[in-house]
PDB file with SEQRES, HELIX, SHEET and CRYST1 records, atoms N, CA, C and O in Angstrom:
SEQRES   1 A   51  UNK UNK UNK UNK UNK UNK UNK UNK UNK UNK UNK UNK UNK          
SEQRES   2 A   51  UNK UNK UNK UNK UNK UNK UNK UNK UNK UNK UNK UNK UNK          
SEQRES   3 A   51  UNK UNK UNK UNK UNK UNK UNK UNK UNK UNK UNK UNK UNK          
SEQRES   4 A   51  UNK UNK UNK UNK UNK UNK UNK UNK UNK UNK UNK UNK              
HELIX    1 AA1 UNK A    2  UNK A   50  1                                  49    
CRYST1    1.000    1.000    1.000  90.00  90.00  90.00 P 1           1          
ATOM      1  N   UNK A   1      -1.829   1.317  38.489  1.00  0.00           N  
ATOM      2  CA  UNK A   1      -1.554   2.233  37.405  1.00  0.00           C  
ATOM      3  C   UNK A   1      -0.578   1.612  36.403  1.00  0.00           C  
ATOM      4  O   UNK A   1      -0.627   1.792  35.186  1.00  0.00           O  
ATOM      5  N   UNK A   2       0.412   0.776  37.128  1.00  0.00           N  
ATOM      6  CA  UNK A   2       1.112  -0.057  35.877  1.00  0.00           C  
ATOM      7  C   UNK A   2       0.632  -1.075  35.268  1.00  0.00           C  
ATOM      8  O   UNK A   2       0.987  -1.474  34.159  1.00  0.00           O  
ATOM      9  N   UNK A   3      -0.337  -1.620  36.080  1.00  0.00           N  
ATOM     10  CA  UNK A   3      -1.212  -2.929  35.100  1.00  0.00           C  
ATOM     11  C   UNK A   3      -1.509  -1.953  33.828  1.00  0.00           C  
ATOM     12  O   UNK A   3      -1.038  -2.169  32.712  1.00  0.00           O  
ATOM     13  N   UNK A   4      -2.296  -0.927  34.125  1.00  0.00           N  
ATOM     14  CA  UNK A   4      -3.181  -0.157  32.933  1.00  0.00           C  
ATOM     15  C   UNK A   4      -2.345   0.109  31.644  1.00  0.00           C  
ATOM     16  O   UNK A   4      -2.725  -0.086  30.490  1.00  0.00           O  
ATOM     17  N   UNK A   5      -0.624   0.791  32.222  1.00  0.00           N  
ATOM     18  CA  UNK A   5       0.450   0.748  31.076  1.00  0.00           C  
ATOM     19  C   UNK A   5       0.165  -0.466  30.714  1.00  0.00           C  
ATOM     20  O   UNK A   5      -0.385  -0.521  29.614  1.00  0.00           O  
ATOM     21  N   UNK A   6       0.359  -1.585  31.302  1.00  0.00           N  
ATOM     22  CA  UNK A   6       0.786  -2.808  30.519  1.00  0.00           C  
ATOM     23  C   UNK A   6      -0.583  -3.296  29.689  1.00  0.00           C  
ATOM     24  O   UNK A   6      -0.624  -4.247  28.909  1.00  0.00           O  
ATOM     25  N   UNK A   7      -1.507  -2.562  29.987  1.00  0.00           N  
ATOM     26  CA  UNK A   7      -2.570  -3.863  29.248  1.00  0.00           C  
ATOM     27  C   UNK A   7      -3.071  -2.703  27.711  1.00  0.00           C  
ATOM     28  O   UNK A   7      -3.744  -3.095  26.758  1.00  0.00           O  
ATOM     29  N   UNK A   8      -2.565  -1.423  27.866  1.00  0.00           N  
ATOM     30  CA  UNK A   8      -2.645  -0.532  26.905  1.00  0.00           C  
ATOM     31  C   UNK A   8      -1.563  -0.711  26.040  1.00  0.00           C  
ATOM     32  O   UNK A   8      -1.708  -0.421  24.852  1.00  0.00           O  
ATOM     33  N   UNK A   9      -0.480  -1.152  26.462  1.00  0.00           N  
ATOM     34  CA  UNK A   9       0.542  -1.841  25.268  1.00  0.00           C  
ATOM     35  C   UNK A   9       0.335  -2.139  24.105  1.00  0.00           C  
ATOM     36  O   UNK A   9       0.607  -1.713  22.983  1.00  0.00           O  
ATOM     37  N   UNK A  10      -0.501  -3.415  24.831  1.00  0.00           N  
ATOM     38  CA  UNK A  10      -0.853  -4.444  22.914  1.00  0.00           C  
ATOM     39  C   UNK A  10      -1.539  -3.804  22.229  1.00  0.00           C  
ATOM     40  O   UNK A  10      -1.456  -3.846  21.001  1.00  0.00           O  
ATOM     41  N   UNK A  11      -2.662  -2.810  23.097  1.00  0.00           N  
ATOM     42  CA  UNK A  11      -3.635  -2.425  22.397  1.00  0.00           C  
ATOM     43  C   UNK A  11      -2.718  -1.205  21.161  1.00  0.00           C  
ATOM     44  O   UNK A  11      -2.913  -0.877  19.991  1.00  0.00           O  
ATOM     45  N   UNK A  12      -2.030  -0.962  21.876  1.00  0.00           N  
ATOM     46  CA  UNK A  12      -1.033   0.527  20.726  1.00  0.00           C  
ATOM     47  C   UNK A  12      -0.303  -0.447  19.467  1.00  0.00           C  
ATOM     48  O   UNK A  12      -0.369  -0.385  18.239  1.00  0.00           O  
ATOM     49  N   UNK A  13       0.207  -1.098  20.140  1.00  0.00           N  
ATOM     50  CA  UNK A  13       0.962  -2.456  19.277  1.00  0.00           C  
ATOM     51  C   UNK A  13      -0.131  -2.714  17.884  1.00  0.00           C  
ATOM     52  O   UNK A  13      -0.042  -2.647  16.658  1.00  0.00           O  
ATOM     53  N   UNK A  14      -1.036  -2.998  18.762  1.00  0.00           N  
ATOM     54  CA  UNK A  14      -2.097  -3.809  17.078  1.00  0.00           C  
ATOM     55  C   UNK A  14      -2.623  -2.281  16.314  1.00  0.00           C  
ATOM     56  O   UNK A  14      -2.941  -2.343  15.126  1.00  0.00           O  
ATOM     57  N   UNK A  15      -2.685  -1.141  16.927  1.00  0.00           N  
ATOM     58  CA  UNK A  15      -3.074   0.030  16.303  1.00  0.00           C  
ATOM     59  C   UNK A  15      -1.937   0.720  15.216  1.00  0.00           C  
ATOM     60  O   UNK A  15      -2.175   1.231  14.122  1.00  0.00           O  
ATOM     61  N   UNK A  16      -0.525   0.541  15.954  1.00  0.00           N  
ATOM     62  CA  UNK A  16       0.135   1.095  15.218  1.00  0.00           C  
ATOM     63  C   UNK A  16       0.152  -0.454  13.469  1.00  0.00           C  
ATOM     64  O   UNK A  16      -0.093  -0.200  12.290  1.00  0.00           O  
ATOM     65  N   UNK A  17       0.488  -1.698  14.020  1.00  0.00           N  
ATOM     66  CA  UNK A  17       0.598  -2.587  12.860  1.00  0.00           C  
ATOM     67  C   UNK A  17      -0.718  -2.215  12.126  1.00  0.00           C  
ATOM     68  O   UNK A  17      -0.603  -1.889  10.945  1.00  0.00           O  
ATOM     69  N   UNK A  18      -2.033  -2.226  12.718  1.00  0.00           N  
ATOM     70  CA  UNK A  18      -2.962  -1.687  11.732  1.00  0.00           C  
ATOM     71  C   UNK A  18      -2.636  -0.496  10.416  1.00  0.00           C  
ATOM     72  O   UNK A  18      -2.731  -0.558   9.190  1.00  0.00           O  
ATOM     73  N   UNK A  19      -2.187   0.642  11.445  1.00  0.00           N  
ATOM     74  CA  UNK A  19      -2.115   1.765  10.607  1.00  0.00           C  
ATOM     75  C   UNK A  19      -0.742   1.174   9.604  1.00  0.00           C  
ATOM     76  O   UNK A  19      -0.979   1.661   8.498  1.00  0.00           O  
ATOM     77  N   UNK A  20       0.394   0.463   9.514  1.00  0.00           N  
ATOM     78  CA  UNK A  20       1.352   0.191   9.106  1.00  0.00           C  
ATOM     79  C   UNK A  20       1.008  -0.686   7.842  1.00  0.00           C  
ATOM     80  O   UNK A  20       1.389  -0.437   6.698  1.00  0.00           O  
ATOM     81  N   UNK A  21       0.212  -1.774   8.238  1.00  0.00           N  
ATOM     82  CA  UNK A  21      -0.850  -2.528   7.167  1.00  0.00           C  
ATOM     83  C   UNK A  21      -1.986  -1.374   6.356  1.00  0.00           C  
ATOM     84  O   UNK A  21      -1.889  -1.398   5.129  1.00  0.00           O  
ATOM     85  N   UNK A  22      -2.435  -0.949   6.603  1.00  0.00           N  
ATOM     86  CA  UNK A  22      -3.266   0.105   5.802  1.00  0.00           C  
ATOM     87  C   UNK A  22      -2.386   0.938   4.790  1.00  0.00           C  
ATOM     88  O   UNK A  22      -2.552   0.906   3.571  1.00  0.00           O  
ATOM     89  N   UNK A  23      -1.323   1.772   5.517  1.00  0.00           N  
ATOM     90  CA  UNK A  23      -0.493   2.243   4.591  1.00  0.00           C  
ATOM     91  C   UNK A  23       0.184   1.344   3.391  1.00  0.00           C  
ATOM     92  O   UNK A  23       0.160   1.721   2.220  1.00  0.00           O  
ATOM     93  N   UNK A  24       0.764   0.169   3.798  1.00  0.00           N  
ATOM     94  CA  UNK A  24       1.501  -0.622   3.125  1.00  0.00           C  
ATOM     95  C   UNK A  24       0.749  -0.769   1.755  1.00  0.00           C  
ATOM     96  O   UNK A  24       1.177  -0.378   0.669  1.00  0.00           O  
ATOM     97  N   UNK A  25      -0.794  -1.584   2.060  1.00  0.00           N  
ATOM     98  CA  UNK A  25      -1.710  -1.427   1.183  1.00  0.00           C  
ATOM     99  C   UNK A  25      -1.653  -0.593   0.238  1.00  0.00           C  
ATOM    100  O   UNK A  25      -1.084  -0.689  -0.849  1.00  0.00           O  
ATOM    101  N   UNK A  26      -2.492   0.555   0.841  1.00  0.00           N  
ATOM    102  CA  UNK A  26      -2.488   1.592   0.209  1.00  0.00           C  
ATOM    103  C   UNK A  26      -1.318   1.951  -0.836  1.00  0.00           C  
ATOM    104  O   UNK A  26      -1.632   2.035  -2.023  1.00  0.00           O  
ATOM    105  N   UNK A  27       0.491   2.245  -0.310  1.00  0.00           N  
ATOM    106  CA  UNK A  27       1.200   2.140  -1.448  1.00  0.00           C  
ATOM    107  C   UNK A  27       1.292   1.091  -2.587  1.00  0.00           C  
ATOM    108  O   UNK A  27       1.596   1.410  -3.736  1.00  0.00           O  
ATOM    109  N   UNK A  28       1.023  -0.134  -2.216  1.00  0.00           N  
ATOM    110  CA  UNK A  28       0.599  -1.203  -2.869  1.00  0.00           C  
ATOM    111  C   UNK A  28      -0.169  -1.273  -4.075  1.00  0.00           C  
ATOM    112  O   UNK A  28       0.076  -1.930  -5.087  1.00  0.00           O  
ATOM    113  N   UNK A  29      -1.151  -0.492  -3.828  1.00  0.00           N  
ATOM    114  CA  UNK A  29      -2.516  -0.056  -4.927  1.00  0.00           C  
ATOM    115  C   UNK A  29      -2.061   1.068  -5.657  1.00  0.00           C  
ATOM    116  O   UNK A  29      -2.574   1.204  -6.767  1.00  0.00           O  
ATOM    117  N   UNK A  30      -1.277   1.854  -5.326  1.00  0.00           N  
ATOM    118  CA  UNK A  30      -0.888   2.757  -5.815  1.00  0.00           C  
ATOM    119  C   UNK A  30       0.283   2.594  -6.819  1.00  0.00           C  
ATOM    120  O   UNK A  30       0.022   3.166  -7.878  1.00  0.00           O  
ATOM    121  N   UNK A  31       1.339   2.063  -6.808  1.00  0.00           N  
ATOM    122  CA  UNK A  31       2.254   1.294  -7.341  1.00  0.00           C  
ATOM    123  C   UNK A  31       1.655   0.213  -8.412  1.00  0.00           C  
ATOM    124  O   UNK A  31       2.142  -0.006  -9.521  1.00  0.00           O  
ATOM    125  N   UNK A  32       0.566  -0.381  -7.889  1.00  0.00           N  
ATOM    126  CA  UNK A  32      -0.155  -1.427  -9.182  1.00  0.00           C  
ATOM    127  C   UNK A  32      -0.623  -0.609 -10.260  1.00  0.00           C  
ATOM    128  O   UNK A  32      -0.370  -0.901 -11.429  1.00  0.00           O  
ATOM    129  N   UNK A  33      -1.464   0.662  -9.851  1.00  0.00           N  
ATOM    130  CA  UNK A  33      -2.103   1.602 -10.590  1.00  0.00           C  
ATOM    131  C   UNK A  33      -0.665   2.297 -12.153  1.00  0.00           C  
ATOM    132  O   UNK A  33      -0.757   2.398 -13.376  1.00  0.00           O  
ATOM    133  N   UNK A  34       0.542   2.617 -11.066  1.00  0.00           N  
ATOM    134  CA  UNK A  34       1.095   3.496 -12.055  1.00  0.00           C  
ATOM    135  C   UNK A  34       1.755   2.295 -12.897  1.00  0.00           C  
ATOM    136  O   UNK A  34       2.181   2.642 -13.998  1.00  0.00           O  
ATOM    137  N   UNK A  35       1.885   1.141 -12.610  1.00  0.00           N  
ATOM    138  CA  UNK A  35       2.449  -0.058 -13.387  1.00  0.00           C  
ATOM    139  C   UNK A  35       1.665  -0.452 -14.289  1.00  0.00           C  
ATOM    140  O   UNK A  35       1.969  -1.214 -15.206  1.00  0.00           O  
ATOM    141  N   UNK A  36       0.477   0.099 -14.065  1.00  0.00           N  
ATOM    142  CA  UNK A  36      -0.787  -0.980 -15.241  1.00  0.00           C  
ATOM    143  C   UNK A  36      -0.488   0.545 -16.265  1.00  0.00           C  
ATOM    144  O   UNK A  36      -0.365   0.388 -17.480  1.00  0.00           O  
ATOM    145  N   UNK A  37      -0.412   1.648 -15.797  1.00  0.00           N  
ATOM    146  CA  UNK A  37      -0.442   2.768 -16.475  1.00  0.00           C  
ATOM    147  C   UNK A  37       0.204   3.131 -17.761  1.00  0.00           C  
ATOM    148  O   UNK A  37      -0.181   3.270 -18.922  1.00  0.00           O  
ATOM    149  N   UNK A  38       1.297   3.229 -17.141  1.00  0.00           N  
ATOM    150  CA  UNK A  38       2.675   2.642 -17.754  1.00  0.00           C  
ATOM    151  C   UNK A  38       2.529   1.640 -19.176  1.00  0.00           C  
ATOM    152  O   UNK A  38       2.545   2.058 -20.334  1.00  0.00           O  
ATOM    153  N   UNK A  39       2.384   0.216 -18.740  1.00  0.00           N  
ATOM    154  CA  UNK A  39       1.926  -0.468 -19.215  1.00  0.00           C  
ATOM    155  C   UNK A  39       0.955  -0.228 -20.896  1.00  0.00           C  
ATOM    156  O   UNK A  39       1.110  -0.473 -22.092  1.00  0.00           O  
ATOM    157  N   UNK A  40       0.118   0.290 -20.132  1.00  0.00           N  
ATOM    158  CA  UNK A  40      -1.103   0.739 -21.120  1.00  0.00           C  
ATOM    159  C   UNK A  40      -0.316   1.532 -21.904  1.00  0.00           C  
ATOM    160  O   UNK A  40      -0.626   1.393 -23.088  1.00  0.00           O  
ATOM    161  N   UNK A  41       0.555   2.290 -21.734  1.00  0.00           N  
ATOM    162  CA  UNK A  41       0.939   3.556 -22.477  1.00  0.00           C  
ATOM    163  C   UNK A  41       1.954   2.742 -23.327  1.00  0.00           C  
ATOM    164  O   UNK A  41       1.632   2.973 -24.493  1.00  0.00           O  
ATOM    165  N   UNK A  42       3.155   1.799 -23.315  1.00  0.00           N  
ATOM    166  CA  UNK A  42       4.424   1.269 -23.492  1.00  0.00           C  
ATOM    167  C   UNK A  42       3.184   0.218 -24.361  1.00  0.00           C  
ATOM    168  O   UNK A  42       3.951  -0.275 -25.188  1.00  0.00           O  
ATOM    169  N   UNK A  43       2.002  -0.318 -24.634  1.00  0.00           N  
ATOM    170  CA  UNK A  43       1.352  -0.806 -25.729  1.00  0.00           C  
ATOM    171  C   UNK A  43       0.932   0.078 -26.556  1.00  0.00           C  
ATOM    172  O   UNK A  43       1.292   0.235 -27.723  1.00  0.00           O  
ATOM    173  N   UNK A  44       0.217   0.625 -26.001  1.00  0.00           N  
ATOM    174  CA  UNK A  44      -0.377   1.637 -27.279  1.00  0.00           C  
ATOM    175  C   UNK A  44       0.603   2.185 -28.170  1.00  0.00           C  
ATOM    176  O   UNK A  44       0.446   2.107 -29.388  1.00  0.00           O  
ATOM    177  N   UNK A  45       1.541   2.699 -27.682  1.00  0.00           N  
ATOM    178  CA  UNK A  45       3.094   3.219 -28.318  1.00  0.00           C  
ATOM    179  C   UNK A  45       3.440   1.848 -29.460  1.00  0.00           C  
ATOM    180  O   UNK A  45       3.727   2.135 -30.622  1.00  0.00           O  
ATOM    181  N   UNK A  46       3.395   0.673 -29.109  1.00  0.00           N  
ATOM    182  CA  UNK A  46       4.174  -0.438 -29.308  1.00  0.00           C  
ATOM    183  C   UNK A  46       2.885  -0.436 -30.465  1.00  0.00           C  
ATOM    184  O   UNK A  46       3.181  -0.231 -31.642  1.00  0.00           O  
ATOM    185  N   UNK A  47       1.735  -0.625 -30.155  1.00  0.00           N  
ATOM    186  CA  UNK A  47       0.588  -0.771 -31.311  1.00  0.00           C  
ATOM    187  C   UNK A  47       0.744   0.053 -32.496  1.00  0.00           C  
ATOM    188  O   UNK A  47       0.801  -0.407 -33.637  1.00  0.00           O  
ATOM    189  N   UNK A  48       0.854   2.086 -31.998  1.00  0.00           N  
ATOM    190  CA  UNK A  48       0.842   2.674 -32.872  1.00  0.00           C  
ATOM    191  C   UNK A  48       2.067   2.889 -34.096  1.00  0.00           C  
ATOM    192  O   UNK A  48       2.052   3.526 -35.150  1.00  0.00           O  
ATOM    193  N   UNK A  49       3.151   2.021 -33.412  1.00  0.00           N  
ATOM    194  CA  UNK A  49       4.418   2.125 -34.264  1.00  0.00           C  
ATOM    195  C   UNK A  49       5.142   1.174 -34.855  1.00  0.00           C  
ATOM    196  O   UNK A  49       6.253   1.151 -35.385  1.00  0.00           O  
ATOM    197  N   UNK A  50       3.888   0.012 -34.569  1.00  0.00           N  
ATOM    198  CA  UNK A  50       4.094  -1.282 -35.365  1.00  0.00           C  
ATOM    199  C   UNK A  50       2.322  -1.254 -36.327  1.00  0.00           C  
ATOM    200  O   UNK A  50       2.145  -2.150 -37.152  1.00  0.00           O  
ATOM    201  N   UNK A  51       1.519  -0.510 -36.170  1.00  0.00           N  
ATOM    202  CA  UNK A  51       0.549  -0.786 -36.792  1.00  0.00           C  
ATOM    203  C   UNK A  51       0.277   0.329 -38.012  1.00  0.00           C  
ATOM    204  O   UNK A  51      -0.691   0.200 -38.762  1.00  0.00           O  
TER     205      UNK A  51                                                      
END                                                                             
C-alpha cells in the first residue's frame, strides 16, 4: 500500500506542474492581449492628435 503512495507521487507532481504550466500560459496570453490593446489605443490617440 506504500509502494502505491509512492508511485502516485510523481504522477500528482507532473499533474499539478501541468495545471501550473497551463495557467501560467494562459495569464501569459492574456497579459499579451491587454498590452497589444493598450498599445493599439496609445497609437491611434498618438495618430489622431498628431494627424
Amino acid at each position: 500500500m506504500l509502494q502505491k503512495a509512492r508511485a502516485a507521487l510523481p504522477l500528482s507532481k507532473i499533474r499539478e506542474r501541468a495545471f501550473e504550466g497551463a495557467f501560467f500560459s494562459v495569464a501569459l496570453i492574456a497579459m499579451a492581449g491587454w498590452v497589444y490593446f493598450i498599445t493599439l489605443l496609445l497609437v491611434r490617440l498618438f495618430l489622431w492628435f498628431f494627424g
